[in-house]
C-alpha positions as a printed NumPy array, in Angstrom:
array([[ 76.43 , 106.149, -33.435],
       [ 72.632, 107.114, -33.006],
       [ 70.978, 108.363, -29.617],
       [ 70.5  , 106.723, -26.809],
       [ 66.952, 106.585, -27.192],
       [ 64.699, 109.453, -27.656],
       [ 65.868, 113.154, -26.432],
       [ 63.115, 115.613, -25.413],
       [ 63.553, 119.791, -25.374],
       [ 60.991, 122.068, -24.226],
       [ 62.053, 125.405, -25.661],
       [ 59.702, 128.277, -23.835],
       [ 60.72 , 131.241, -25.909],
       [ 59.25 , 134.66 , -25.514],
       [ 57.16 , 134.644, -29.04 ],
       [ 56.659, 130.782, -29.285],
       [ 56.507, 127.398, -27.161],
       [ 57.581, 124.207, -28.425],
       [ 58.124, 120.719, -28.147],
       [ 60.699, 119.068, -30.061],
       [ 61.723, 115.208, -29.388],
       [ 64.756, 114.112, -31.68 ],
       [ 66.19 , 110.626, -32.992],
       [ 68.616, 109.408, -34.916],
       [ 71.895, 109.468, -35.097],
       [ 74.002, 111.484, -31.914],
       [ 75.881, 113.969, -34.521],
       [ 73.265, 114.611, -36.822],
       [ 69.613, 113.932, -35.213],
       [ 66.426, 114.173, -36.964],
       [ 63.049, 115.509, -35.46 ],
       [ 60.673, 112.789, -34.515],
       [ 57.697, 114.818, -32.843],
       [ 57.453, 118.78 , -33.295],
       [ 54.929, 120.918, -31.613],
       [ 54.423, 124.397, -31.158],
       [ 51.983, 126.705, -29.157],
       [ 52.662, 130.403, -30.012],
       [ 51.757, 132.   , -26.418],
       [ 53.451, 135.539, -27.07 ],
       [ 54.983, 135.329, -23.415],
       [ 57.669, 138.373, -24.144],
       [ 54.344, 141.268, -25.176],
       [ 53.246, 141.585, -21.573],
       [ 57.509, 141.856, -20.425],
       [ 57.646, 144.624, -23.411],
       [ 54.632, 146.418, -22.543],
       [ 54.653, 146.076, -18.483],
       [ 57.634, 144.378, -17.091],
       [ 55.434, 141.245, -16.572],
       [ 54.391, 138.137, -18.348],
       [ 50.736, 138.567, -19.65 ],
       [ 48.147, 136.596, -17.628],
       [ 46.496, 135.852, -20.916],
       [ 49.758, 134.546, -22.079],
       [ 50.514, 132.728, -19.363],
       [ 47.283, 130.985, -19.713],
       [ 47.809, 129.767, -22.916],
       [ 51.461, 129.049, -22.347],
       [ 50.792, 126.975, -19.019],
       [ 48.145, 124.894, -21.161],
       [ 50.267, 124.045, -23.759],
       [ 52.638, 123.04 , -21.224],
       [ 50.664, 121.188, -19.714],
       [ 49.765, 119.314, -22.92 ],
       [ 53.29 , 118.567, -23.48 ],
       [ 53.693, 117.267, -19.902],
       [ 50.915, 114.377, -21.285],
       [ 52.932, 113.677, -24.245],
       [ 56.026, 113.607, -22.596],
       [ 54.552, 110.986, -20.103],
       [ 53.583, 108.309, -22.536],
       [ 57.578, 108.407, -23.867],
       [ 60.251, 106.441, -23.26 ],
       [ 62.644, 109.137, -23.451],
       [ 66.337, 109.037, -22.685],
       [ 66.094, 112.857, -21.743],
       [ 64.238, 115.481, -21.078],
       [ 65.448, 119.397, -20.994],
       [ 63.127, 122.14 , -20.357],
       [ 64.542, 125.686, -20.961],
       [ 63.162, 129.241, -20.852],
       [ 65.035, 132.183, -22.111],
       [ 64.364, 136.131, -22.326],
       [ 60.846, 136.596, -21.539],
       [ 60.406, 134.034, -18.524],
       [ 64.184, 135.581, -17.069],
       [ 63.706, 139.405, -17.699],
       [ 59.882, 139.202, -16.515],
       [ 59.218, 140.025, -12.474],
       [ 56.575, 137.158, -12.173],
       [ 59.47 , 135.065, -13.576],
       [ 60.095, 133.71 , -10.638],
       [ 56.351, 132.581, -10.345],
       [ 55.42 , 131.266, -13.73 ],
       [ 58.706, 128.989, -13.799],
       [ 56.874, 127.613, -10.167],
       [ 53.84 , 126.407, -12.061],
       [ 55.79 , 124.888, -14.598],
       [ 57.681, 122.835, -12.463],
       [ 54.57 , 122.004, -11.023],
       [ 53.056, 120.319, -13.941],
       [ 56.494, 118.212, -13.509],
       [ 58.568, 120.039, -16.064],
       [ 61.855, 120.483, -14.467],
       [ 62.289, 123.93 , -16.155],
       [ 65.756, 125.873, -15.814],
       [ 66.069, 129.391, -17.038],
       [ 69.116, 130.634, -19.502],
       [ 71.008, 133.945, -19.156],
       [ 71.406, 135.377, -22.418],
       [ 75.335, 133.885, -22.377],
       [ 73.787, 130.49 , -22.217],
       [ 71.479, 131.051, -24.387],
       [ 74.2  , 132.791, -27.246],
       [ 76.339, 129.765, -26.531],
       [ 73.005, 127.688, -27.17 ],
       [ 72.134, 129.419, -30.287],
       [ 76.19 , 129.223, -31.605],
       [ 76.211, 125.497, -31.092],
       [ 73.473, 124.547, -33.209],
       [ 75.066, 126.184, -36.169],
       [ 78.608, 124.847, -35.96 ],
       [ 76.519, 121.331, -35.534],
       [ 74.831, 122.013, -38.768],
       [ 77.665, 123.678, -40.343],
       [ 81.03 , 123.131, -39.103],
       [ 83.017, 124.469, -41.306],
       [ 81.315, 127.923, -40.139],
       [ 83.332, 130.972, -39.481],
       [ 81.731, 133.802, -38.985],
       [ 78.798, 135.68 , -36.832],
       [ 75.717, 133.667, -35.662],
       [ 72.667, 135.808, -34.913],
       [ 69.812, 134.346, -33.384],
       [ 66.472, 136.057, -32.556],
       [ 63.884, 135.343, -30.488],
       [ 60.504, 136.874, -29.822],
       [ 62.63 , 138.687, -26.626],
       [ 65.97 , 139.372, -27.52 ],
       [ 68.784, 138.943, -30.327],
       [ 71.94 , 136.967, -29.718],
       [ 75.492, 137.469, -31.487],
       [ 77.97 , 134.847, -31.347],
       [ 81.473, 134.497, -32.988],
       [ 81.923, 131.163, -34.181],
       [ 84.87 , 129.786, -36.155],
       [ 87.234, 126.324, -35.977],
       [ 84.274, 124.355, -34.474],
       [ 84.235, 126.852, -31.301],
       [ 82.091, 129.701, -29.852],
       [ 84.067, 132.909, -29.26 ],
       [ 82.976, 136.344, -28.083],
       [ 79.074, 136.743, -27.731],
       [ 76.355, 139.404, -26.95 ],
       [ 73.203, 139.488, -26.252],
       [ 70.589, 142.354, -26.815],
       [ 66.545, 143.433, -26.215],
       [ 66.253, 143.553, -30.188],
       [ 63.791, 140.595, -30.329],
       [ 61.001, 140.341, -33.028],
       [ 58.586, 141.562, -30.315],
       [ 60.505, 144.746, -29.701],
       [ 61.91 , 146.02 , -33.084],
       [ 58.025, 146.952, -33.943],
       [ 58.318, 149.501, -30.983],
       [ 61.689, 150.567, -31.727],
       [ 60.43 , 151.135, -35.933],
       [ 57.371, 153.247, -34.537],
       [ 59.67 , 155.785, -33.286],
       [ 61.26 , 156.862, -36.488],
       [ 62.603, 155.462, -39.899],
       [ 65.914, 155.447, -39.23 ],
       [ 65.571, 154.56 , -35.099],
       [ 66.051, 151.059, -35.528],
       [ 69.694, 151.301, -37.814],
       [ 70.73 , 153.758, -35.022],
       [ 69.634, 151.25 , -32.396],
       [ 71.589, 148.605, -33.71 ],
       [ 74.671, 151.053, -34.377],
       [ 74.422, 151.723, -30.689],
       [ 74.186, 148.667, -29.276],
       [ 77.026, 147.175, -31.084],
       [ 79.176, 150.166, -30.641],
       [ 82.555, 148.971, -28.356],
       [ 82.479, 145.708, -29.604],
       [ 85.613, 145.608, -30.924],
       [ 85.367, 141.505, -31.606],
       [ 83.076, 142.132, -34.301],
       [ 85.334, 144.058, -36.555],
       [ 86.601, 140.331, -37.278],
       [ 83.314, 139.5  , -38.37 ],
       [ 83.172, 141.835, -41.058],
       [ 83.962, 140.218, -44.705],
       [ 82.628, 136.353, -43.134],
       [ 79.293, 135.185, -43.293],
       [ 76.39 , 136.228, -40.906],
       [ 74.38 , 132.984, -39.78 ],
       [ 70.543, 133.334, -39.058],
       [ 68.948, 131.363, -35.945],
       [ 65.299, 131.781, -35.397],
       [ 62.185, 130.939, -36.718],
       [ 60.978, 134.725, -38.278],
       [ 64.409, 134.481, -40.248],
       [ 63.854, 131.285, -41.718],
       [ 59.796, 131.971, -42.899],
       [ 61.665, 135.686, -44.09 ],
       [ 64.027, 133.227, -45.948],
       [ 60.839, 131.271, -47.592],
       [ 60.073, 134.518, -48.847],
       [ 63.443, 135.245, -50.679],
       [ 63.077, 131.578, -52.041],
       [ 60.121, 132.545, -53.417],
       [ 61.117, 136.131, -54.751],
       [ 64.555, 134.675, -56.384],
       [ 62.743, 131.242, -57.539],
       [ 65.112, 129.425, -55.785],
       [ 64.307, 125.491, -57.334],
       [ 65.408, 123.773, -53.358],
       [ 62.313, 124.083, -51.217],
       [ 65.119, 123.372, -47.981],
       [ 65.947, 125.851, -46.014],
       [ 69.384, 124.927, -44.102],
       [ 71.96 , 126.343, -44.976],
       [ 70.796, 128.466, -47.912],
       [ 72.646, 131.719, -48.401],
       [ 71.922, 135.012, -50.537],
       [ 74.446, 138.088, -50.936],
       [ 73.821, 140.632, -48.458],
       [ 73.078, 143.473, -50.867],
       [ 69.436, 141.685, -51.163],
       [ 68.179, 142.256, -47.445],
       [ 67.143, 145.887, -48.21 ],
       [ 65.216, 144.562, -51.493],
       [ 63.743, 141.843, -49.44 ],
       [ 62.541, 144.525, -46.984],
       [ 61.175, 146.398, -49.633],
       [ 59.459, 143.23 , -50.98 ],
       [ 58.257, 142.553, -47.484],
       [ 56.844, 145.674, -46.871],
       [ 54.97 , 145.205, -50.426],
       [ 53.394, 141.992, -50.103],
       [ 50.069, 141.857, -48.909],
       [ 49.093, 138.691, -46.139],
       [ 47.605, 136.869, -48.528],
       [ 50.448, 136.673, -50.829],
       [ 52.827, 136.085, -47.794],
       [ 50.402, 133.173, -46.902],
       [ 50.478, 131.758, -50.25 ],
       [ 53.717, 130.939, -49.892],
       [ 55.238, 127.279, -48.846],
       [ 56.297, 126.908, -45.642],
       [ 55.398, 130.5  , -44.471],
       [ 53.286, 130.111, -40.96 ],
       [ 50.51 , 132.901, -40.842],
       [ 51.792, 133.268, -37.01 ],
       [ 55.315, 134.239, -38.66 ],
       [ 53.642, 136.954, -40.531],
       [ 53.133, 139.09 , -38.413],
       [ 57.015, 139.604, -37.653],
       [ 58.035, 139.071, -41.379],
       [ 58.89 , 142.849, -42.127],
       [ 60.393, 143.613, -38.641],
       [ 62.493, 141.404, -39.095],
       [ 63.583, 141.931, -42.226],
       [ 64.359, 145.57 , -41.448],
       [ 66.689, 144.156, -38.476],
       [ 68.475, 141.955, -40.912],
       [ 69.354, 144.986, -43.206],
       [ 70.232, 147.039, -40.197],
       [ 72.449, 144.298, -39.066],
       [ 74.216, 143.682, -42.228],
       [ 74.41 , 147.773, -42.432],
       [ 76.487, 147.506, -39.158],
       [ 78.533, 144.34 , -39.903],
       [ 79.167, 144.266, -43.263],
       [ 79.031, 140.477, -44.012],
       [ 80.059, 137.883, -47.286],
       [ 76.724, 136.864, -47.431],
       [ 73.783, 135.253, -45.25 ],
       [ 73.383, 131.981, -44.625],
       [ 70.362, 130.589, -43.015],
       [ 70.945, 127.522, -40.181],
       [ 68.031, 125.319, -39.687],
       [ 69.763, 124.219, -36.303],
       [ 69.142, 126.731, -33.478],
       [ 69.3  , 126.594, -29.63 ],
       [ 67.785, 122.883, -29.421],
       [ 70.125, 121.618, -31.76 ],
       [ 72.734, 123.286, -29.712],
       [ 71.883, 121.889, -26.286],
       [ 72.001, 118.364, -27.893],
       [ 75.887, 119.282, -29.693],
       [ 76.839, 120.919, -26.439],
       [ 75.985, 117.677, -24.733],
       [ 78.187, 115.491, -26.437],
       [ 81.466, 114.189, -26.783],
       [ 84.115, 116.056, -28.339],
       [ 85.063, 112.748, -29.919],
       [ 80.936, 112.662, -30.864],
       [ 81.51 , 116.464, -31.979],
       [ 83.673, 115.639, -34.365],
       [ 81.958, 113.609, -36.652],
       [ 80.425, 114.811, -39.943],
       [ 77.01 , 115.479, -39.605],
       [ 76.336, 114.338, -43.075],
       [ 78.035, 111.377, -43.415],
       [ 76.888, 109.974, -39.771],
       [ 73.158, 111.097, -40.535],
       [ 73.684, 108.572, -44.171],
       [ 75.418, 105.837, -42.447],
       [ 72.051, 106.145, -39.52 ],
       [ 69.671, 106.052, -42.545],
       [ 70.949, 103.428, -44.829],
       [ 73.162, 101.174, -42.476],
       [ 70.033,  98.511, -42.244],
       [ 69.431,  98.901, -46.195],
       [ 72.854,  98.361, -47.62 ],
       [ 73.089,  95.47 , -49.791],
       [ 75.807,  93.691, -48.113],
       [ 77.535,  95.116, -44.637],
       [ 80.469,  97.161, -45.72 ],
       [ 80.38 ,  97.849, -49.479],
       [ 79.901, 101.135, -49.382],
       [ 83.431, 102.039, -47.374],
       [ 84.966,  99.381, -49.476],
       [ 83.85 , 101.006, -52.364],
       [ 85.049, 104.713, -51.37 ],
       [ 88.56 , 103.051, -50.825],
       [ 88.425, 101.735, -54.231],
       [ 87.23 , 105.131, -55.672],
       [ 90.199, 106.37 , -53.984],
       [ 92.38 , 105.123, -56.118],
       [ 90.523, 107.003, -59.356],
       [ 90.098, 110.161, -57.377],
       [ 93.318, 110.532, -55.091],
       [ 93.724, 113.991, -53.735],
       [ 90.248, 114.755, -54.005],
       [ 89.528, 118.035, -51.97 ],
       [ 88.509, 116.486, -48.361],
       [ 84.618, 118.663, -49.159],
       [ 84.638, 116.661, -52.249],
       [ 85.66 , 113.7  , -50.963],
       [ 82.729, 113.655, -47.813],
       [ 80.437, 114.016, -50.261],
       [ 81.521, 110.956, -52.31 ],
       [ 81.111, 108.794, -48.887],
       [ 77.875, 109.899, -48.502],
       [ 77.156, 109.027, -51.835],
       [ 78.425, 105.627, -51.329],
       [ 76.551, 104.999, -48.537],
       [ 73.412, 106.351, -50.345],
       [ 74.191, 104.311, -53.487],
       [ 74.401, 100.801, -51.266],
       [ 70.84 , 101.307, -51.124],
       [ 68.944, 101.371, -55.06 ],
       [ 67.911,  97.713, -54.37 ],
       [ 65.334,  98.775, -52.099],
       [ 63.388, 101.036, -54.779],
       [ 61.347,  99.658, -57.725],
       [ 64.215,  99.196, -60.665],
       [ 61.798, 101.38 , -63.091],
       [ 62.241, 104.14 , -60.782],
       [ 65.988, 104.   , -58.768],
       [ 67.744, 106.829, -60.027],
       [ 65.165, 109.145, -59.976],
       [ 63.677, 107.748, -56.189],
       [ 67.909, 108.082, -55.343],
       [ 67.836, 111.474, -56.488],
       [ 64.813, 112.582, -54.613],
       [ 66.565, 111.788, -51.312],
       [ 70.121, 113.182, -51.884],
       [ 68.385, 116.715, -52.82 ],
       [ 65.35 , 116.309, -49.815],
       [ 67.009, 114.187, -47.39 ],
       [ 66.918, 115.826, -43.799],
       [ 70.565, 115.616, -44.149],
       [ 72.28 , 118.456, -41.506],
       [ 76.629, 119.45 , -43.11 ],
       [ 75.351, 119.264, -46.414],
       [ 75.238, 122.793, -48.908],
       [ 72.99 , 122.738, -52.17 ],
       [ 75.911, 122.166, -53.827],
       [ 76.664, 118.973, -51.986],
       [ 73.142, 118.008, -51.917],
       [ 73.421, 118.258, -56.363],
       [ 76.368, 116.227, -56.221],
       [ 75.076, 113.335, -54.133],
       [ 71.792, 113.629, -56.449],
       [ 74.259, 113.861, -59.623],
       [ 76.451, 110.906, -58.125],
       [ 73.522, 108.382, -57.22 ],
       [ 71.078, 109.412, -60.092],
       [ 74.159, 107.996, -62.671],
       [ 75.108, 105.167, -60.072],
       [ 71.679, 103.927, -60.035],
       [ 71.747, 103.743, -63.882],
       [ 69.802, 107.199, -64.941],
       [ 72.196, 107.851, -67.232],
       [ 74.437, 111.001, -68.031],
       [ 71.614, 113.442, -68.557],
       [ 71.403, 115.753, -65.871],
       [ 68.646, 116.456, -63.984],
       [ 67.618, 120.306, -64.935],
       [ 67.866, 121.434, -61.351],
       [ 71.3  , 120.348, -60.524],
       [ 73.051, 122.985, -62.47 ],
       [ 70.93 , 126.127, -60.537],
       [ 72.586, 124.513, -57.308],
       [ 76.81 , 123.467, -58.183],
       [ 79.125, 124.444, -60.615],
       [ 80.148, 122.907, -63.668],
       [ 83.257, 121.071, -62.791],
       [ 81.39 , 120.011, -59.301],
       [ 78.649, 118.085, -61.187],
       [ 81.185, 116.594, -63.887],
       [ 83.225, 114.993, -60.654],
       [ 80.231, 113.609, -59.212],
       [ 79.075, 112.206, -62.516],
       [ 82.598, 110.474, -62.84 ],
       [ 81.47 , 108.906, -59.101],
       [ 78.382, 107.72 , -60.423],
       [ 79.91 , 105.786, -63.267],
       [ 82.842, 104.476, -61.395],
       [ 80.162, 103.072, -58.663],
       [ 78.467, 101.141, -61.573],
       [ 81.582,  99.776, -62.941],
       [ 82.511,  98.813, -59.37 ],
       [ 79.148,  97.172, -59.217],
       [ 79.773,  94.989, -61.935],
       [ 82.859,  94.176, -60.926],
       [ 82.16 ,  93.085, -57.208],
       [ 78.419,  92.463, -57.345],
       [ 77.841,  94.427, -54.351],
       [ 80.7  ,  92.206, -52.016],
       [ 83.033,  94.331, -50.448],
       [ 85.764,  91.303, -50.398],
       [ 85.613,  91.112, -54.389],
       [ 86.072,  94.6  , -54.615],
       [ 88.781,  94.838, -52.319],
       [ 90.855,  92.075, -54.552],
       [ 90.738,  94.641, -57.146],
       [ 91.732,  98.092, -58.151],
       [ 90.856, 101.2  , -60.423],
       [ 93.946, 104.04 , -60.779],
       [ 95.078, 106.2  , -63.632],
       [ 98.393, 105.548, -64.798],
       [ 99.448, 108.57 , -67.504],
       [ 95.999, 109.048, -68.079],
       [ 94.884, 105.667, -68.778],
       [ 92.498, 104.209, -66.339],
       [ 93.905, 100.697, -65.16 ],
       [ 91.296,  97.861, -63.949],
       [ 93.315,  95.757, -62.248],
       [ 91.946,  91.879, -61.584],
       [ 93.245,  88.505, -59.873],
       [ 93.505,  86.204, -62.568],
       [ 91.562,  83.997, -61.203],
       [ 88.45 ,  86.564, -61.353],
       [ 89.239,  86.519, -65.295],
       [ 85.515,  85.568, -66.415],
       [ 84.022,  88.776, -64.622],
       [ 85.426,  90.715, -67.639],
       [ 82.195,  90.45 , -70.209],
       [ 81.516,  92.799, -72.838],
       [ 79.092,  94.935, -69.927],
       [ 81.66 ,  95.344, -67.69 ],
       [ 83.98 ,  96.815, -70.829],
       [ 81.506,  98.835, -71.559],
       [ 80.697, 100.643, -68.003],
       [ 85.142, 100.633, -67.574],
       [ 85.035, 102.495, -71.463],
       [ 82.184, 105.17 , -70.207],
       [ 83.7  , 105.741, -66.795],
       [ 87.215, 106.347, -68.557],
       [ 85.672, 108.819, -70.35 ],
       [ 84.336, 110.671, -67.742],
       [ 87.558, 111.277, -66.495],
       [ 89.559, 112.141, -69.262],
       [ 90.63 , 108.369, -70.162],
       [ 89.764, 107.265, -74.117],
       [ 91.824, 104.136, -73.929],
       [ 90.86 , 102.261, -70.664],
       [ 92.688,  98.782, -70.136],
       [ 92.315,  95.819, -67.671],
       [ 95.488,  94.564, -66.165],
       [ 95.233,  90.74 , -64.649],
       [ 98.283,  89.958, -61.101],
       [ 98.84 ,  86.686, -59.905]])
């Protein structure tokens, strides 16, 4: 199901100010415009109580920019939120007035709403996630508990990127005994300890480039990428190290980021001092993502994000309408029991598969590859991202070599299963052509061992010496040496 049309969210945070309009499909949406204006709003709160006029300036003309934009779009809707600068700052009051009046209908967020915004966009990115979502801003750091596709307790707390400089400048260890303080009687969290801590916020995902870079990590995509949490202090270290020319030398690492790059990597090691997690996974979802989850339907909710953001992508490019969910139903039969994270995957591949007509033959597999590893696809790990490459690189006819990156990113037994996909999809090609009604009149199982083809007799002269020798390869990928073809009335 995709959007509406067009949705719109003006995010005026207290470090940066941006302008995001998504697409797409409604469960997983894609960014269509993103702009950002880095007006430093929270310094002058910090340092007086008060937004800075010079901040203000800049912020209220890159408003007012976005206004024009916003104008000349046919959006379905528009959302304009501020959060802990414009709410904790006495002129407030007066800055969200001249907003409006540039005819941004701008609504500030307590720090619950903005903890329940922040908690949403990672169970809409990940919903499996269960575990402790932190989120900082420029102006303050918010904790949520999220687990079963819910938001639990939550927190929030003046530890933004802006203010852990100040807190640092007071002593080496100030900052671990500011964080031990301000968690300190709540008693939620000890349930938090052993699960993963989730990072929202844009100085946690350039700190994240940086551990990429340090670990040459071979996936240049940064949602949901985890690392143990024993490597935040070295990161610090490294942090603290690096030089700004070496931080800007690296991909994807804003040089208005740097500037916050060690302070908040010494807040990540404090916090995984105090919370002890199983390791820390980075959501490229945040609070905008979240608004647009929150807003949905819990039928909506529901959905998997990956497979609804394939079936958006590659509904108009499928070869004929409805081969690729005739064709997982047919895989079922080869794979039954297949662990339901497995078995997503496989759906998605299906859906990507339906489309290698569109690329130039020469180059399929690898041009199918490409996309299952890059895609902007939101539910999917590295590891499911190498087994929809795996999958599609053998179903578009690359062959069983694997790609040299694929085993850095799954296991062994992962990348054999989706190689077993991508050979079952070819035989399944030649056996249908691509029509989801052929397919359906047939059937692929194992029967002690032994994969079965089963055929109408009347579809007798699709059996050619190709066709036995896709059904002899994809036996063999799953344990079968002696495949057969059975013919019913």
């Amino acid at each position: 199901m995709k959007l509406a049309g067009p949705q719109a969210i003006v995010d005026i945070g207290s470090n940066s100010i941006r302008l995001v309009v998504f697409g797409g499909a409604a469960r997983a949406p894609v960014v269509l415009y993103n702009e950002k204006v880095m007006a430093g709003l929270g310094r002058g709160v910090i340092e007086t109580g008060a937004l800075d006029p010079e901040g203000m300036a800049v912020a209220l003309a890159g408003l007012d920019r976005f206004a024009g934009l916003i104008a000349g779009m046919d959006l379905a809707s528009l959302r304009v939120v501020a959060t802990a600068a414009v709410r904790e700052a006495s002129n407030g009051p007066d800055f969200v007035k001249q907003v409006q009046a540039l005819g941004l209908p701008v609504e500030v967020l307590d720090g619950e709403a903005e903890a329940n915004a922040a908690g949403y966009g990672v169970i809409s990115a990940m919903p499996w996630a269960d575990g402790l979502v932190a989120d900082m801003g420029g102006g303050s750091l918010e904790l949520v508990r999220v687990g079963g596709g819910a938001i639990g307790e939550r927190a929030s707390f003046r530890l933004g990127a802006l203010r852990v400089a100040a807190i640092r400048a007071r002593g080496k260890a100030r900052l671990q005994r500011e964080v031990d303080a301000s968690l300190k009687g709540l008693d939620w969290l000890a349930g938090c300890r052993g699960r993963p801590l989730y990072l929202v916020g844009g100085t946690w995902r350039s700190l994240s480039r940086v551990h990429m870079e340090l670990y040459g990590y071979p996936l240049p995509v940064i949602g949901n990428y985890t690392f143990a949490p024993g490597e935040a202090k070295p990161l610090l270290e490294a942090v603290i190290a690096m030089d700004k020319i070496s931080l800007k030398s690296i991909s994807q690492v804003k040089s208005a980021r740097i500037p916050y790059l060690e302070d908040g990597a010494a807040l990540l090691d404090a916090l995984v001092s105090a919370i002890g997690p199983s390791e820390v996974s980075v959501s490229a979802f945040g609070l905008r993502e979240g608004l647009l989850y929150a807003s949905l339907t819990t039928e909506q909710q529901a959905r998997d994000p990956l497979v609804e953001g394939m079936r958006y992508l590659t509904e108009a490019q499928q070869q004929f309408p409805g081969y690729a969910e005739a064709l997982h139903g047919w895989l079922d039969g080869l794979f039954p029991g297949e662990p339901p994270e497995w078995r997503r995957v496989r759906l998605a591949a299906c859906l990507l598969r339906g489309t290698g007509w569109s690329s130039n033959p020469d180059f399929r597999a690898l041009s199918g590859e490409e996309l299952a590893l890059h895609g902007a696809w939101s539910g999917a790990s590295a590891a499911d991202r190498a087994m929809l490459a795996m999958a599609v690189f053998v179903g578009m006819g690359g062959g069983s070599a694997e790609p040299d990156i694929l085993a850095r990113l799954a296991g062994p037994d992962q990348l054999a299963r989706a190689r077993a996909w991508g050979y079952a999809m070819r035989l399944a090609q030649r056996v249908s052509g691509g029509v989801p009604d052929t397919l359906r009149r047939s059937a692929v199982r194992l029967a002690d061992g032994q994969l079965v083809l089963s055929l109408p007799r009347a579809l007798d002269a699709l059996v050619d010496a190709t066709l036995e020798r896709r059904l002899a390869r994809c036996a063999e990928s799953v344990g079968s040496t002696a495949p057969r073809v059975d013919f019913i009335a």
